[in-house]
TORKOL-463688 format. One line per 5 residues: for each residue y, z, x of N, C-alpha, C. Coordinates in steps of 0.02 Angstrom, whole numbers, plus 32768, in hexadecimal, padded with zeros to 4 digits. Layout:
Y:Z:X:Y:Z:X:Y:Z:X | ...
***
This chain:
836C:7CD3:7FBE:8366:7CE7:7F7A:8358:7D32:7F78 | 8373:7D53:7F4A:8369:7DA4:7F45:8359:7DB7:7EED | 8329:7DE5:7EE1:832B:7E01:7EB4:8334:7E2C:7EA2 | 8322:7E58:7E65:832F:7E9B:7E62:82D4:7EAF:7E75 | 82D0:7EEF:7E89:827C:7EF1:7E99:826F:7F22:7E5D
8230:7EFC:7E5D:81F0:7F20:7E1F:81BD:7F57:7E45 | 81C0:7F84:7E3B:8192:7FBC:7E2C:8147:7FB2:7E1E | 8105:7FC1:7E3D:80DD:7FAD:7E3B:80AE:7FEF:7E51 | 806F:7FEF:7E3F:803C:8026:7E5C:800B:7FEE:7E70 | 7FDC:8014:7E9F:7FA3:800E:7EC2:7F8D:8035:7ECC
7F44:8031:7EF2:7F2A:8058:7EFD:7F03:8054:7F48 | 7EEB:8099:7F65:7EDE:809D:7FB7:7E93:80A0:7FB1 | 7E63:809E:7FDC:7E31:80AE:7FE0:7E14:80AC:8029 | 7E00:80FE:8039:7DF9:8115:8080:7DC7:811A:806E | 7D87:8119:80B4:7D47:8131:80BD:7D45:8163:80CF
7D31:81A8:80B8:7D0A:81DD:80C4:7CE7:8200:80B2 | 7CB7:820C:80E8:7C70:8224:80DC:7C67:826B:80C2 | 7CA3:8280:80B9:7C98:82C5:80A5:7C9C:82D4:8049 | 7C9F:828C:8042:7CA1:8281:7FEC:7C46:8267:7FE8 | 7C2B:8269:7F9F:7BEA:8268:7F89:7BED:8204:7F84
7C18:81E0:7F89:7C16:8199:7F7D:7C2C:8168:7FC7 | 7C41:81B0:7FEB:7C48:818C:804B:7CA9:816C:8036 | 7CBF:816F:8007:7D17:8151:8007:7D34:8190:7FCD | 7D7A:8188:7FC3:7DAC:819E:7FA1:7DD6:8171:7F9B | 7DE5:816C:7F5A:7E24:812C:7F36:7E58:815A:7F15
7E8E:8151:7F49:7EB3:8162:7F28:7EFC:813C:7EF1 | 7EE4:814E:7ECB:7F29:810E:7E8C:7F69:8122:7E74 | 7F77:80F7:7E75:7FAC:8102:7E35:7FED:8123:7E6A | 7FFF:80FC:7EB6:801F:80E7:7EE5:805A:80B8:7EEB | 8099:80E2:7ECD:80C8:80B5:7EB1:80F5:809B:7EE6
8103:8057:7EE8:8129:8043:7F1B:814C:8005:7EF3 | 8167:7FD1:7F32:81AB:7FC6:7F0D:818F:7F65:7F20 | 819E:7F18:7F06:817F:7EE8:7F30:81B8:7ED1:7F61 | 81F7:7F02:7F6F:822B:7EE7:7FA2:8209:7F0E:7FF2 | 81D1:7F2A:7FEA:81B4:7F52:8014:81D1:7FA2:8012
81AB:7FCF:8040:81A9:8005:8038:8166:802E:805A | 8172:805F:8057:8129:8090:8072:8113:80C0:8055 | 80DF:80C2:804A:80BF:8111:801D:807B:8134:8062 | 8087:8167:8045:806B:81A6:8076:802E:81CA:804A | 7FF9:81BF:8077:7FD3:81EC:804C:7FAE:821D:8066
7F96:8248:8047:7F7C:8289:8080:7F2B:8278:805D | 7EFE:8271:808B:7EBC:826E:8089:7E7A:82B7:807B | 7E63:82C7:8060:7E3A:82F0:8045:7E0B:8305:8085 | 7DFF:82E7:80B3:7DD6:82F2:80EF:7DD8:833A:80F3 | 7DA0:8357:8110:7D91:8388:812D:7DCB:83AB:8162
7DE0:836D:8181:7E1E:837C:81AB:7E59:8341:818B | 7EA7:834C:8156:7EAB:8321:8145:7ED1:82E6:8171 | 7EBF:82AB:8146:7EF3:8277:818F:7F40:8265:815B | 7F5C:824E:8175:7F9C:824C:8165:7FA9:81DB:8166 | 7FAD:81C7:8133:7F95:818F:812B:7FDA:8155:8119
800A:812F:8136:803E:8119:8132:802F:80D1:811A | 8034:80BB:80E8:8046:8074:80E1:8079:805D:80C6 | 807F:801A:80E4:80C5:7FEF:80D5:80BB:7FBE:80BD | 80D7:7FA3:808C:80E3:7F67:806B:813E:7F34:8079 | 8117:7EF9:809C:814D:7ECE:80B8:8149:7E8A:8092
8187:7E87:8070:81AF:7E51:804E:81A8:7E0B:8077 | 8175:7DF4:8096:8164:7DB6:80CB:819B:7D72:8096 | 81DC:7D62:80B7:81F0:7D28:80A9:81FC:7CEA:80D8 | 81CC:7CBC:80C7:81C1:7C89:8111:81F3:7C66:80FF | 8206:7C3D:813E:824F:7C03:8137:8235:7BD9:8134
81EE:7BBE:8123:81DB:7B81:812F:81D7:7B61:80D5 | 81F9:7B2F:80C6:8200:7B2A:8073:81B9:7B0B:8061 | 81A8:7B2A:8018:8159:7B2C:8011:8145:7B65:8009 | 814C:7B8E:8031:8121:7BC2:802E:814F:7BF0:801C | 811A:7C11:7FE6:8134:7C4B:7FB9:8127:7C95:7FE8
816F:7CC6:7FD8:8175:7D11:7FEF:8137:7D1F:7FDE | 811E:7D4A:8008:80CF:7D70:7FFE:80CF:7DCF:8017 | 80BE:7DF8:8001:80BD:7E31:800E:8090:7E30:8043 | 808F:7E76:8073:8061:7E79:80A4:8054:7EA6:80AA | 802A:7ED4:80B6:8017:7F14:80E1:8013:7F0D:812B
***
């Protein structure tokens, strides 16, 4: 089965200590639910360079529903 894919945001949230609350959230991270990757550059003192992927998980086993993954 195939669809057309929907467009969706989220949001990241890294720990660092160099913020007054010990994390940084970053939002409003648009990606796609056929999967995809967004890049984010981190505020650190030194910054890190931060890759995530979102995978379209479709099991062959009938029952179980497609599930997104990181």
């Amino acid at each position: 089965m195939s669809y057309k894919a929907r467009a969706f945001s989220c949001f990241l949230i890294v720990r660092n200590p160099d913020q007054p609350n010990g994390y940084k959230r970053y939002n409003d991270l648009s990606i796609n639910d056929q999967g995809g990757e967004v890049t984010v550059t981190t505020k650190h003192k030194e910054p890190l360079k931060i890759n995530v992927w979102i995978l379209n998980f479709v099991p062959r086993v009938p029952g179980v529903r497609p599930t997104l993954m990181m």
